[in-house]
TITORTOR-256568 format. One record per residue (C-alpha): x, y, z. Coordinates in pm, whole numbers, plus 50000, padded with zeros to 5 digits. Layout:
N
XYZ ...
***
This chain:
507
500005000050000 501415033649923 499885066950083 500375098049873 499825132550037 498925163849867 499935198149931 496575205449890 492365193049955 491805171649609 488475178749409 485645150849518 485465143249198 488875135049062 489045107648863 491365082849049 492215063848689 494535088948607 496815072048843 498215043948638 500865014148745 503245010048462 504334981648367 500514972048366 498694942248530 496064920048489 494574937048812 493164972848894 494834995149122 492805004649401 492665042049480 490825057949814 490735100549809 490175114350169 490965150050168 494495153550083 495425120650065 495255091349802 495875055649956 496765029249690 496164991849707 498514975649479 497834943249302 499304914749472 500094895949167 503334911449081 506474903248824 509554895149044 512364911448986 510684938248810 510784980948840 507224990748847 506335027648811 503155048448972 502655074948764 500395106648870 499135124948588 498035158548585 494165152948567 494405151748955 492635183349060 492615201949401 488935217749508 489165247949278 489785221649020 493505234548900 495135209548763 498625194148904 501975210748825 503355182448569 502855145448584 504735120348870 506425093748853 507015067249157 509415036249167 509455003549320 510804972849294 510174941549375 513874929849294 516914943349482 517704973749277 515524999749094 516215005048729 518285037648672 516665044848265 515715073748181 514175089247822 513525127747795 512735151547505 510415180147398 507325172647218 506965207447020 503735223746820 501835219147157 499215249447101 497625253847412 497735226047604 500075197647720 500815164447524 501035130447615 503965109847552 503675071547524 506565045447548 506095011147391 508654985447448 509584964647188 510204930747107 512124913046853 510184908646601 508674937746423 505354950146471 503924974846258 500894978246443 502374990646821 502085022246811 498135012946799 498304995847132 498595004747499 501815021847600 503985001847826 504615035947972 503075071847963 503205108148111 502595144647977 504795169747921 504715201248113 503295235047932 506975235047768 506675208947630 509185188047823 508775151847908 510825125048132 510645090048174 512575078048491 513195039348630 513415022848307 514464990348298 517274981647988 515754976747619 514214988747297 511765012447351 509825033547026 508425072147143 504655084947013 503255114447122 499405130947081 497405154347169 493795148047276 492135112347401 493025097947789 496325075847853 496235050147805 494005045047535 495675031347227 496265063946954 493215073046713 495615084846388 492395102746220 491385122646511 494685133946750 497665155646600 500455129846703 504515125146597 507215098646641 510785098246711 513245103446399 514875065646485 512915028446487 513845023846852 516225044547155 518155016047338 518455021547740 521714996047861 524244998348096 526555013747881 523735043647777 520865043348070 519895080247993 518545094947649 517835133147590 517155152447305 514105125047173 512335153547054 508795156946852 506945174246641 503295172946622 501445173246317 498125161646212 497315126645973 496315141945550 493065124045578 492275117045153 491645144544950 487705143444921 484975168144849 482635170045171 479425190945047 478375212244786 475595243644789 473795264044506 473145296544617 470975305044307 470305291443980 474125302943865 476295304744187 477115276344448 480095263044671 481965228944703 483325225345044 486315199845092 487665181445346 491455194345299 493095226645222 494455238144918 495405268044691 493555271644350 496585291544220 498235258144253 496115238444041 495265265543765 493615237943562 490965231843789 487495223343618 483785219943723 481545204043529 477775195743540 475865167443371 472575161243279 471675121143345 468815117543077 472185130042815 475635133742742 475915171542729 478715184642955 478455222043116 481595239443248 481205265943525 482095296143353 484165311043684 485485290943956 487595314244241 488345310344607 488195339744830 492235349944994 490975343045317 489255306245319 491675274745227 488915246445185 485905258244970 485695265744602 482865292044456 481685290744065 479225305743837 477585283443549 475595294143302 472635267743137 471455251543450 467745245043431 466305254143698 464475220343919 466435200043713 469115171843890 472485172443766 475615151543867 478235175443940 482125166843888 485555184444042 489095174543888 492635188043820 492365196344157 495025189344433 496065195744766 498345216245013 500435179645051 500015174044704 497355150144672 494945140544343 491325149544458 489025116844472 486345111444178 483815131044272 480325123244152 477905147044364 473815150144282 472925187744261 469575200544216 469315231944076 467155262444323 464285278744120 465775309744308 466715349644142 470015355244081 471285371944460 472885404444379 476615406444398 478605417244748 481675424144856 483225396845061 486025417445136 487245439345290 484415448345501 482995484545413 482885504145776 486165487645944 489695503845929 491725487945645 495015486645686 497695484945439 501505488645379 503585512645218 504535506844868 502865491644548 500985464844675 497225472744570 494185470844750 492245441944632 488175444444662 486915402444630 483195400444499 481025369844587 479885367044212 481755373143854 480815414843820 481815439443545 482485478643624 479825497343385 482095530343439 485875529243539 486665566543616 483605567743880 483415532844026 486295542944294 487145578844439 490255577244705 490955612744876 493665620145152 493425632645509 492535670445374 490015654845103 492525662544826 491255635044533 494015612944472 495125601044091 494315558444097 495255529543868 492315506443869 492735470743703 490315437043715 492455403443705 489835383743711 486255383043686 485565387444105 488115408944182 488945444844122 492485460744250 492985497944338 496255520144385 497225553544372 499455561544045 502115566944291 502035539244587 500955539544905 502815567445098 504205555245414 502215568145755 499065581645542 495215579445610 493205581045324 489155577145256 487845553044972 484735553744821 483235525944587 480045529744423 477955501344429 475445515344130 478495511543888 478795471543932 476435445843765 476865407443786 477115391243458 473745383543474 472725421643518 472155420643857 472945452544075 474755457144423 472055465644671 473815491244838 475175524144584 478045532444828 480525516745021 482945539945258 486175526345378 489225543645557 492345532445507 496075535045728 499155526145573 502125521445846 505295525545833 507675507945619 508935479345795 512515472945685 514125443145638 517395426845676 519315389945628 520245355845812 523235333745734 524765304345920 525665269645975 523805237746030 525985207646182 525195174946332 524765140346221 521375149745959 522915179645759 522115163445413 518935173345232 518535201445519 515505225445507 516015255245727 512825278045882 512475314046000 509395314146149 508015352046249 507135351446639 504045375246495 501255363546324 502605379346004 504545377145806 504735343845658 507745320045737 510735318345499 512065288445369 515705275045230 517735247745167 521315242545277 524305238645046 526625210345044 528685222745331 525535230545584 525605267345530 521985289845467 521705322145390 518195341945415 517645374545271 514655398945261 513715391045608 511255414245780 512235431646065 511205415246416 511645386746591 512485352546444 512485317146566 515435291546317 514795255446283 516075229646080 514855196845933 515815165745726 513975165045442 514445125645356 511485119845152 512255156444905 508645163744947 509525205445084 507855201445397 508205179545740 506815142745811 505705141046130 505905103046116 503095075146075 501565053446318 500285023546077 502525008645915 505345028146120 507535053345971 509905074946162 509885112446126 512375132246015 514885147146243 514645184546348 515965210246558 515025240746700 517575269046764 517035278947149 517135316447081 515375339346926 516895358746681 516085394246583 516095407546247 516935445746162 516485466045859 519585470145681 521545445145896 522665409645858 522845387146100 525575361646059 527325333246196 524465313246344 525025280246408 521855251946429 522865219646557 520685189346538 521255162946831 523705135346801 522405101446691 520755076346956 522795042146966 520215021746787 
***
């Protein structure tokens, strides 16, 4: 029996299973709570010579339910010595919660199909990230971690964000009884590229929805196509787009569509963000005996501050329909603080957009006022905006300089090297390069700001990092993550940086 006091009254209702006796046994533990104290009854049936380990996790709650500081873990033995292992790491990508970390021993034969079972061991990482496994007897062990579900329940690859170790196995023996650095990266399982629903707004204008993201600039030959059933005639939407801000759903406009009528509707040339071939799609539409709904502006959002950023990047206005400007020189008036008209360029790229600067750029630290008159844009089916004005004001900041990164990457997985800048704002976007034969990078064009460097092993030459797979099971890549931050400013390179990826594990 072991008594476990608390340095504080537990919750009535904490859920004693979170207390877990690793290696497991054919019998429950038996847990009491009185106040501060949990008494455990351990099963009498147990291995001889064997380290067992009680581990605590951090679902044990004290009355105003706050949850313990990081997960425990208690030895015993029933032998004359308790085992000295120990495996540690980071499990990175957390969000905003904690990640658990399971531990599967393994045998000697192969089993493709163990990360799908019940850990031999388990604990969570702290809100760093960091994990430990103490009192590990000698052996072969492979390292999962996942976010979401309740240790020890076996790993649900479709539903939790999960990643494994870069190496088959990390040994624990004599001559190597403690591991660091068996770091992961979570990512989430590509379920197949699929479509998931699909809407007509009217009689022209509808949505497919899909189950992955993607970029239509990446697959410009995309094509949507309707079919009647009682022939063989083929209709092609006339416009398909995708608004900047939405990664999943496709919009189109088709022409010809009898209105009541069934059609089968088909998607192709159409991959996604990993790079997969969109399933056949076959999907039964029926068409809405429903007037063509006015066009709108889906962004940006008339009566919000717009802001933008100095130079010759234009301000684009996205339409929910195909629209055509009956009158250029009056569809858009832009005036400055002291209502002084300013000279514009206006162009149309496509069919739903329309882009506006002035002849000169945006001037750095201005405010300006835009007007765009709705009574000057028809749909291509003649329809009018509802509203004849929209009013927008619009900041540009301050020109945000930029500067350059260079350095070294050196360890045992410098071939094929990828190496990150990711902003430690929301925006901009990361930067990417590749390392030359020697390990060095150089980055250019960086924004000003702060910047977090990581490296990876691209094995597979597919631009972006595996996480791993549970079934069958395939390693990820290895990775590191530079400790610092570094920060980037205009007109100044920052040089010399060295990323080191941890040695290699004795296999």
């Amino acid at each position: 029996m072991l008594t476990l006091t608390f340095s504080e009254r537990l919750h009535e209702q904490t859920d004693v299973r979170s207390i877990r006796l690793s290696p497991s046994t054919d019998e429950d533990l038996q847990v009491d709570l009185k106040k501060d104290i949990l008494t455990v009854t351990l099963p009498e049936a147990l291995r001889q010579e064997q380290t067992y380990i009680l581990t605590i996790t951090r679902d044990i709650m004290d009355e105003r339910k706050n949850r313990l500081d990081k997960t425990y873990q208690l030895a015993f033995t029933t032998g004359n010595k308790i085992a000295s292992g120990r495996i540690s790491g980071i499990v990175y990508e957390l969000g905003e919660t904690s990640a658990l970390v399971y531990l599967f021993r393994q045998s000697e034969v192969a089993d493709d199909t163990l990360l799908l079972r019940t850990p031999d061991y388990y604990t969570e990482t702290d809100d760093s990230g960091r994990y430990t496994f103490d009192f590990l007897d000698p052996g072969k062990f492979s390292v999962m971690a996942h976010r979401g579900g309740a240790a020890p329940a076996p790993l649900t690859p479709s539903r939790s964000p999960y990643g494994l170790y870069w190496e088959n196995s990390v040994t624990i023996d004599s001559e190597n009884d403690a591991v660091d650095n068996i770091n992961i990266r979570l990512g989430k399982e590509v379920p197949p590229f699929r479509v998931l629903s699909t809407v007509m707004e009217d009689a022209k204008l509808g949505t497919v929805t899909f189950v992955n993201s993607f970029k239509l600039s990446k697959s410009p030959g995309a094509v949507i196509e309707f079919s009647d059933p009682d022939s063989d005639a083929l209709i092609k939407a006339n416009h398909i787009f995708q608004y900047p801000n939405e990664s999943s759903q496709l919009h189109f406009f088709v022409d010809g569509l009898a209105t009541g009528q069934v059609y089968s509707l088909s998607v192709s040339s159409l991959t996604d963000s990993v790079g997969q071939t969109l399933e056949a799609v076959d999907r039964q539409i029926t068409i809405p005996e429903k007037d063509s709904i006015p066009p709108a502006i889906h962004s940006p959002l008339p009566n919000k501050p717009v802001a933008l950023v100095p130079g010759n990047e234009p301000l684009t206005f996205q339409f929910t329909r195909p629209v055509t400007v009956s009158d250029t020189d009056s569809v858009i008036t832009l005036t400055d603080s002291e209502e002084t008209p300013i000279a514009i360029s206006l162009s149309q790229p496509d069919s739903t957009r329309l882009e506006v600067i002035p002849e000169t750029g945006w001037p750095e630290s201005e405010i300006f006022d835009l007007k765009l008159y709705g009574s000057e844009i028809l749909s291509e089916d003649n329809v009018v905006m509802v509203d004849s004005l929209f009013n927008y004001s619009l900041s540009v900041g301050r020109e945000r300089g930029s500067g350059g990164l260079s350095g070294t990457v050196t360890g045992p997985y410098v071939e094929k090297t990828t190496v990150t800048a990711s902003p430690l704002e929301k925006a901009p976007i990361s930067v990417t390069v590749s390392v030359n034969s020697e390990g060095d990078f150089q980055m250019e064009e960086i924004p000003g700001g702060m910047w977090l460097l990581s490296a990876f092993q691209d094995k597979d030459g597919n631009g972006r990092y595996t996480f791993g797979k549970a079934l069958p099971m395939v390693p990820a890549e290895p990775f590191t993550v530079l400790s610092d931050t570094i920060e980037v400013r205009a007109n100044w390179d920052v040089e010399g940086i060295i990323i080191t990826y941890p040695g290699k594990q004795k296999p």
